[in-house]
N, C-alpha and C positions, 0 to 999 in steps of 0.2 A: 556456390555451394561449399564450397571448398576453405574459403571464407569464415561462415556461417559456422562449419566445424569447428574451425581452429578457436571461432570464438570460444562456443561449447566446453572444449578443450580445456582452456585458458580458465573460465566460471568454475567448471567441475576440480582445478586445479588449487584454485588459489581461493575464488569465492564466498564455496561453501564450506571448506573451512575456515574461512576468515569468520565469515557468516555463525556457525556454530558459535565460534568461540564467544562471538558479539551475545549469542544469545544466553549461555552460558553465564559471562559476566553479568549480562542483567543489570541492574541500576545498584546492584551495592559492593559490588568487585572494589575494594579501598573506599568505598564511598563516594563511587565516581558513576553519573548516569549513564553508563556508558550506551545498555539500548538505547534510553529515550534518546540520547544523542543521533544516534544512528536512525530511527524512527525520524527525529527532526530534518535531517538532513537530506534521507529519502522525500520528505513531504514537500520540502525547498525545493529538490529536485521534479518533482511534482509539478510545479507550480509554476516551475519556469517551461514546462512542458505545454501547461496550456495556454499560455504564452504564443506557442507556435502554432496551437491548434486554432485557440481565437481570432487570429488575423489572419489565416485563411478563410473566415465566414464574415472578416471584416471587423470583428472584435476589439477592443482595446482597454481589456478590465487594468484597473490599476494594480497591478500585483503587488508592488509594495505593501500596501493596503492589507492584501492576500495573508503575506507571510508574516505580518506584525501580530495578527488575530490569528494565525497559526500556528506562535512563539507562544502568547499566551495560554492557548490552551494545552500546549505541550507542559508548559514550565507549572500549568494548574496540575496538570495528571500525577505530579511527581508524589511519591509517597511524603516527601521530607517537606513538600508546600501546602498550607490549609487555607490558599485562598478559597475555593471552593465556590468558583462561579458557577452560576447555571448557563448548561448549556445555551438555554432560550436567549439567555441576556447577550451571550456573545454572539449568537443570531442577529439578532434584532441590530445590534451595536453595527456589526458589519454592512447590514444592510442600510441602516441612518447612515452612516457616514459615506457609504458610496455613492448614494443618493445625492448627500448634500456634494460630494466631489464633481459627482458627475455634472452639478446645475454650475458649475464654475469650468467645468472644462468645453470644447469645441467639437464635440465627437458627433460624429453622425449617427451612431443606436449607441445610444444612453444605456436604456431597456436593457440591450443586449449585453451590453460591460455588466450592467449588474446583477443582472441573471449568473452571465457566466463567474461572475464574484461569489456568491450565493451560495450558488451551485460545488464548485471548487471547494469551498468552505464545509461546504455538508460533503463530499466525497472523500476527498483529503483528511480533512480534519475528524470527522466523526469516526469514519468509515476505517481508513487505512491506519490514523491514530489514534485507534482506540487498542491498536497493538501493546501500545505503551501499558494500558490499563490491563491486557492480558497477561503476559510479562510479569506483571507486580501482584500476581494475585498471591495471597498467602499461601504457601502449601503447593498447591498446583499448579502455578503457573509457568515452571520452568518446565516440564510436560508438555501440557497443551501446547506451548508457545512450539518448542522441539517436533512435536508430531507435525503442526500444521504447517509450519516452513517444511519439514520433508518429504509431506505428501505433495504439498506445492512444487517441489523441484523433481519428484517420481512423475507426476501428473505430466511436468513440461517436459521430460527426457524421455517418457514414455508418447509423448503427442510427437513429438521431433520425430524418433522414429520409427514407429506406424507408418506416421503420414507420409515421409519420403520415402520407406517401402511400399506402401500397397494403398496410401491413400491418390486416389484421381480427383473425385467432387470435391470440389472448393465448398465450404460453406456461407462466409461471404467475402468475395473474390475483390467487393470494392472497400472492404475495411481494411482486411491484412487479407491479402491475395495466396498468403501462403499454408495457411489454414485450412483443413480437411477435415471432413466427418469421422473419415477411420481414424486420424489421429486426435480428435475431439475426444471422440468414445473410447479412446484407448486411452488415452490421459484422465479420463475420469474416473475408469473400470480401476485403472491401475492404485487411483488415491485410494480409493474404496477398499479395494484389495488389501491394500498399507493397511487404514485404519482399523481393518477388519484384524489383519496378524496381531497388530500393536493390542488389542482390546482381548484376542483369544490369551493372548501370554501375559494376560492381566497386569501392562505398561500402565494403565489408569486407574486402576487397584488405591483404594484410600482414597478418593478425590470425590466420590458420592457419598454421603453420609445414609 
């Protein structure tokens, strides 16, 4: 537990304000990408994660593979690049090519590499970097981006400590065992809470037309 603080400690220290600043700069701080850089980085980080997750179920997506189609669609998002591919096509692309990897490699679930290839691909990449595309929105996006990373880190210091004060039920004890209903719900109540002040003191003011 004890631990577990100092890490806290350590994030709430140095992190989130590194964090801010990151978000702050944005992609035109001297003309240097500096989010999507960060966004990139995270996503790699990502990537090597499921990594460890897949070869517990037996897995073995090519990740290479992974973060090439990952690079690309980062380096698509960018305001100053007009390749302008369709989502679809770097679907499909990802999925042809692991296929055809797959029919060359010696693995025992094919299937399952390319699933979790796939899969990876729409989570990561749509999901978690479409940050990127928030970030860059004209006008608003250095807002949105700042509330939603704050509620995210209110939410997780608020579930931390709920849960080690007054939470007992596990929610689910074989995913993360350390997770609680009362800190669930207190981490949610609390973003809510946030974006509620942020919107009363009219922080979003101009961003609706």
């Amino acid at each position: 537990m004890t631990t577990n603080k100092s890490s806290r400690v350590l994030v709430n220290l140095l992190g989130i304000p590194s964090l801010l600043a990151i978000i702050l700069a944005g992609d035109t701080f001297n003309n240097l990408p500096i989010f999507s850089v960060f966004i990139t980085v995270v996503l790699f980080l990502g990537a090597r994660e499921i990594t460890t997750l897949s070869m517990g179920r037996g897995g073995q997506p090519v990740i290479p593979l992974l973060l090439f189609f990952l690079a690309i669609l980062q380096i698509d998002r960018h305001p100053a690049v007009s390749w302008d591919i369709p989502i679809y096509l770097l679907i499909i692309g990802i999925t042809l090519t692991g296929m055809i990897i797959e029919i060359f490699r010696s693995q025992d679930k094919p299937l399952l590499n390319i699933s979790i290839l796939v899969f990876s691909f729409v989570w990561l990449g749509l999901m978690l970097g479409s940050l990127s595309n928030l970030r860059n929105l004209p006008g608003i996006g250095l807002k949105v981006t700042f509330a939603l990373f704050l509620s995210v880190w209110i939410c997780d210091t608020s579930a931390f400590f709920f849960g080690n004060k007054f939470g007992e039920r596990k929610i689910l004890p074989d995913v993360s065992p350390n997770k609680t209903w009362v800190g669930t719900i207190a981490g949610f109540m609390s973003s809510i809470i946030f974006m509620f002040i942020l919107y009363q003191y009219d922080f979003f003011s101009g961003m609706v037309s």
